[in-house]
Residue, then its C-alpha position, 0 to 999 in steps of 0.5 A: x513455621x509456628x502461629x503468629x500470636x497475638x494477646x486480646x486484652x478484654x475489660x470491663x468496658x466490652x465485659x459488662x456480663x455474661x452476654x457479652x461473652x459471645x462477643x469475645x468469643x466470637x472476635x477470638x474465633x476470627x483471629x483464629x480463622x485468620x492464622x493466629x493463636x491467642x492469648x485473652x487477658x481478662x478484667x472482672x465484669x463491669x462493676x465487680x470489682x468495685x462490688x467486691x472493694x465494697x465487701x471487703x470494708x463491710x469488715x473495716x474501713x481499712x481492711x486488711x490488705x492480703x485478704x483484700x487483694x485474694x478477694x478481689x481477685x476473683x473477679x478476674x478469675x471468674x470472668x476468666x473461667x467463664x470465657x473459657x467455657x464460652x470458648x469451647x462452647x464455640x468450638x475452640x478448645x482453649x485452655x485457662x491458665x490462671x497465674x500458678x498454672x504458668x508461674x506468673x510472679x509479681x512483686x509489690x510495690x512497697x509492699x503494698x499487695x494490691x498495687x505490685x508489678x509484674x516480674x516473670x512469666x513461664x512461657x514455655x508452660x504457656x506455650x505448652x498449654x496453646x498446642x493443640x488449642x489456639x486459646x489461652x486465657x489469663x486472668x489480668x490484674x493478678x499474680x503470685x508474689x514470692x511467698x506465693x499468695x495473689x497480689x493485685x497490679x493496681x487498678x486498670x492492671x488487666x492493661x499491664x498485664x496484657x502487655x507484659x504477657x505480649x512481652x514475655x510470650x514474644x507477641x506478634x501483636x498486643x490488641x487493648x480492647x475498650x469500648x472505644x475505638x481508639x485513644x482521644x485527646x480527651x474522653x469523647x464523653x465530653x467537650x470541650x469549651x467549643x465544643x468540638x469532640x476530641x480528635x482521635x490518635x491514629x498513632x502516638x508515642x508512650x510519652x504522649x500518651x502519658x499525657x492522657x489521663x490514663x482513663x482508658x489505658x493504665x499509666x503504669x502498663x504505657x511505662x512499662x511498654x515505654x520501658x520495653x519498646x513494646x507497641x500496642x494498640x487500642x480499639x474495639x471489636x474487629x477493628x481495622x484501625x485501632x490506635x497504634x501506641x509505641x515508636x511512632x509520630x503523633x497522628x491523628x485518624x481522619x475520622x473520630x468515631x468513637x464506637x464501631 
């Protein structure tokens, strides 16, 4: 029998620089060890893509949206490269597989290019690209429409993209990693009137989690796991009790860490 294979999504939160590479690295290297192929999905670096936003309406308060979208792409597509490259540093031989390296389409939503929704996947190109290597790395928030040219998935898109690659590559597993440990009632940057922290979700359903404000995991990726039936899961670096999201009950963990 194959593999089991499980997708790690890594954002900007955890991906604040180059530095944090080994990180990743190293949390790919162990589910490796464990027996399991993976699958990244990268954000941009901390900040880039706020960065890149800025330049392109340096040339207009409106600026044009193709342009725009292919501009800020390459955010993703360099922190994808780079994590690759960090990889093999490590010993593991992955493989980076931008979206016309596996045919990864989207389709814009009103024909807007920066907020579109995934709609396939080669998996068998993906599938190929992982033999022999254990790593594959996908750059998030991007993919190709029909006439072929980048389009963005709408911001915090690297979310969506982790979960449809789960979807489409048949996943054992669909691991969100944040620089929190899981979901709270609210942003554990804040208190409440009493000022109690806010409890955190040891599971929660796709409606309840829709309740959020969607600042840790994108709307539209919980819609999409909603639609598909998929769970995943929300935590940190080698965590052992991440928040499961998906058919379950609402329930809360016992304790409220919210850094491991």
């Amino acid at each position: 029998m194959g593999r089991p294979l499980i997708v790690l999504k890594f954002g900007g939160s955890v991906l604040r620089g180059e530095d944090d590479l080994v990180r990743a690295s190293a949390e790919v290297e162990r589910w490796i060890d464990r027996g399991w192929d993976v699958a990244c999905v990268v954000s941009a670096f901390e900040g880039v893509t706020d960065t890149l936003i800025r330049r392109a309406k340096a040339f207009g308060a409106e600026p044009e949206p193709e342009s725009r979208a292919l501009l800020t792409a390459t955010g993703e597509l360099e922190s994808a490269a780079l994590l690759g490259l960090a990889l093999r540093r490590s010993g593991i031989p992955a493989r980076v597989a931008p979206p016309w390296t596996i045919d990864l389409r989207a389709e814009a939503d009103a024909g807007d290019p920066l907020d579109a929704h995934p709609v396939a996947l080669d998996a068998a190109k993906a599938r190929r690209l992982l033999e022999g290597s254990h790593a594959l790395v996908v750059p998030g928030f991007v993919g190709l429409d029909d006439r072929g040219r980048l389009v963005l998935l709408g911001r915090g898109g690297s979310d969506l993209s982790a979960i449809f690659v789960a979807d489409r590559l048949g996943a054992a597993k669909c691991r969100l990693i944040k620089d929190v440990t899981g979901l709270f009632e609210w942003d554990p940057a804040q208190t409440s009137d009493s000022g109690d922290p806010p409890r955190r979700f040891e599971t929660i359903s796709w409606t309840h989690a829709l309740t959020l404000d969607g600042g840790i995991v994108q709307h539209k990726a919980v819609r999409y796991a909603r639609d598909h039936r998929l769970r995943f899961e929300v935590g940190t670096f080698d965590s052992a009790s991440p928040t499961i999201v998906g058919d379950v009950p609402v329930a809360f963990a016992a304790c409220a860490a919210v850094v491991a």
